[in-house]
N, C-alpha and C positions, 0 to 999 in steps of 0.2 A: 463464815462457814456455817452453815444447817447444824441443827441439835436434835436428836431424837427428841419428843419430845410427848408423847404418848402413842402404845404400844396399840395396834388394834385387834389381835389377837385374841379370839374370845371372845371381847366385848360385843355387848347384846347391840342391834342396830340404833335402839331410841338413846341407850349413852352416846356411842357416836357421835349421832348426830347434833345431840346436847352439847359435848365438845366441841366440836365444828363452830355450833351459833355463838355458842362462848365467846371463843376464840374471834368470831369475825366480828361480835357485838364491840369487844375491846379493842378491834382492829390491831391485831396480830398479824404479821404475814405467816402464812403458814406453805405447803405443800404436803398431799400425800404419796405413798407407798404401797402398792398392794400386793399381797401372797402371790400373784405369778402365775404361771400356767398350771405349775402344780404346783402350788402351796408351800414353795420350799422360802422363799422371800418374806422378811419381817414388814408384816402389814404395818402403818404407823401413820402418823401423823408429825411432821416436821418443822419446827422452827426456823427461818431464814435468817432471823438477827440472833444470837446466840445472847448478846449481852441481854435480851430483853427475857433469856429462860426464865430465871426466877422470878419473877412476875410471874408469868404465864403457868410457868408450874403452879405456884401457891394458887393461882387462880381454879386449876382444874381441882390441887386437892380438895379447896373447899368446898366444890360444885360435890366432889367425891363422897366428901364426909356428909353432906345434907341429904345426896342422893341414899344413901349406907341408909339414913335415920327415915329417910322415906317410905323405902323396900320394907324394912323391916315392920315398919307401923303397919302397912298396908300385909304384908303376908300374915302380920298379926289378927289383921282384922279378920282375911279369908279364915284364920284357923279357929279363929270364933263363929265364923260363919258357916263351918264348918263347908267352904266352899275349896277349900286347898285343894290341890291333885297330890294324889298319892298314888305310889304303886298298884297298888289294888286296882284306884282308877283306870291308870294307863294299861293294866291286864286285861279288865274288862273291854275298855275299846280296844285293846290290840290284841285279840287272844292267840289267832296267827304269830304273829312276831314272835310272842312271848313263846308257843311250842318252837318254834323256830329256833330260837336261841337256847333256851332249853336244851332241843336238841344238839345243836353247835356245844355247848358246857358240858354234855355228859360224853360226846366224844374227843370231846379234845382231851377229858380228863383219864377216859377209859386208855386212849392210844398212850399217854403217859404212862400209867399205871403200869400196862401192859410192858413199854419199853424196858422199866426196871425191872418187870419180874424175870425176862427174857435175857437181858442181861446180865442178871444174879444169877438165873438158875442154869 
């Protein structure tokens, strides 16, 4: 019987797909799973021989942990670089959106507001 065996949900495309070659470089059998018409189905990645999970797990955490020490050298580097994206950033290229949502946050907050006073008073 199949073992869940990494979740796909969330995960960025280039882990993925790092997973994937992992897995087929070590000749794992695997199968996936996708979210579905609408999104309601746990995306994943599947193991066919159960007995071989743990292998296969420890294999991913370590891809896991090296990839953790990679990201973070590398966003280190951008923040030296002063190359990171920051909010700021994404306001200036999205200044649209950002009144947009803006807008959306002060009336979702107003209509609340309003609710309690309406209904206390």
């Amino acid at each position: 019987m199949a073992k869940l065996l990494f979740k796909l949900r969330g995960v960025p495309d280039d882990e993925a797909d790092d997973v994937r070659e992992l897995l087929a470089q070590h000749e794992f059998d695997i199968y996936e799973t996708s979210a579905g018409n609408w999104g309601l189905s746990m995306p994943g990645i599947w193991l066919k021989d159960k007995d071989k999970f743990n292998a296969a797990r420890a294999l991913i955490d370590d891809y896991q942990q090296a990839r953790a020490i990679r990201v973070r050298a590398e966003y280190e580097q951008l923040k030296k670089e002063g190359k990171n994206r920051t909010f700021i950033d994404w306001a200036k290229e999205n200044p649209v959106q950002l009144v947009f949502f803006s807008a959306v946050i002060v009336l979702v907050l107003y209509l609340q507001v309003m609710l309690v006073v309406n209904i206390g008073g």
